[in-house]
N, C-alpha and C positions, 0 to 999 in steps of 0.2 A: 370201576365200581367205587361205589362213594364210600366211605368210611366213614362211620359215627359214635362217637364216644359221649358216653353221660358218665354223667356224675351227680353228687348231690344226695344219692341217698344215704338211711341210717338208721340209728332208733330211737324213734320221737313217740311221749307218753301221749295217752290220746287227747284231743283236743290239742297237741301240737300244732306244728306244723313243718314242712319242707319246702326247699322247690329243689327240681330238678333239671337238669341243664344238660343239651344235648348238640355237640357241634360235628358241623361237616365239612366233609375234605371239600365239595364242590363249590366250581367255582359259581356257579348259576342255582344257586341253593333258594335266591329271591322267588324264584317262578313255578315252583314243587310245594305240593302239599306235604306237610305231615303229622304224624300222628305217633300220639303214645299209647301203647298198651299194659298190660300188667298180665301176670301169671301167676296165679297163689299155686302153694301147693295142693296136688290133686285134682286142680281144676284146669279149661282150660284157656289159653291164652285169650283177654278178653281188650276191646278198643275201650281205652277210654277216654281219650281227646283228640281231635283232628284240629288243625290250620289253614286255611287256604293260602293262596300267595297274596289275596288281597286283604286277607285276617279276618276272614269267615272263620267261626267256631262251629263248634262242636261236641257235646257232651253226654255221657252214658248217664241216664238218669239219676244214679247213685251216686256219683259225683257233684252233678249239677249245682252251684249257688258257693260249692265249697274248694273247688278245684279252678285254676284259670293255665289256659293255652295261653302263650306269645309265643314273639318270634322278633330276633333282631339279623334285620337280613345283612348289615355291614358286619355282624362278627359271623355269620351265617349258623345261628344259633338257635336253637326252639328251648323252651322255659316252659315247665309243669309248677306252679305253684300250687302246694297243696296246702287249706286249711281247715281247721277243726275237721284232724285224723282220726279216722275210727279205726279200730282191730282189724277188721274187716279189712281194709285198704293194705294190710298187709301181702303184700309180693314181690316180685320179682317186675320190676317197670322196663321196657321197653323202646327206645325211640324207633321209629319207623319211614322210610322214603319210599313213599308209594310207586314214583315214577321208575325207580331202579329195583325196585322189590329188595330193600337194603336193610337189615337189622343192626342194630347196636348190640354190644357184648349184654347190657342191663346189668339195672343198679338195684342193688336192696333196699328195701323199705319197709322197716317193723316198728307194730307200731303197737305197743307195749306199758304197762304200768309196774 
């Protein structure tokens, strides 16, 4: 089972910004999509960025223009940069390996004045 750790988040006033960073134990992490999700409170768990192997993106609407997926496959890493945060974008972020069906512990992210 792959094991993934992020990090990165915090609390940034709005119009901040973040990114978040998400590494994996595997060794073939090049050839795996994946994706970050969020989970506010009360709501539920929702996608908001995908990666291909080849760096097809991916975006939930609400994100879009503001938010950027990467991916460095020599440190086997995926990167949520997030800019101009709204209140809203506050949750609980997610990394995700679709081929193993693998979650990360998730990082905080509030985003506050």
């Amino acid at each position: 089972q792959v094991q993934l750790v992020e990090s990165g988040g915090g609390l940034v006033q709005p119009g901040g910004s973040l990114r978040l960073s998400c590494a994996a134990s595997e060794s073939f992490f090049s050839f795996y999509v994946m994706s970050w999700y969020r989970q506010a409170p009360g709501k539920q768990r929702e996608l908001v960025a995908t990666i291909t192997s080849s760096g097809l993106t991916n975006y939930v609407d609400s994100v879009k223009g503001r938010f950027t997926i990467s991916r460095d496959n020599a440190k086997k890493t995926v990167y949520l940069q997030m800019n101009s945060l709204k209140p809203e974008d506050t949750a609980v972020y997610y990394c995700y390996h679709r081929a193993q069906n693998s979650w990360g512990q998730g990082t905080q992210v509030t985003v506050s004045s």
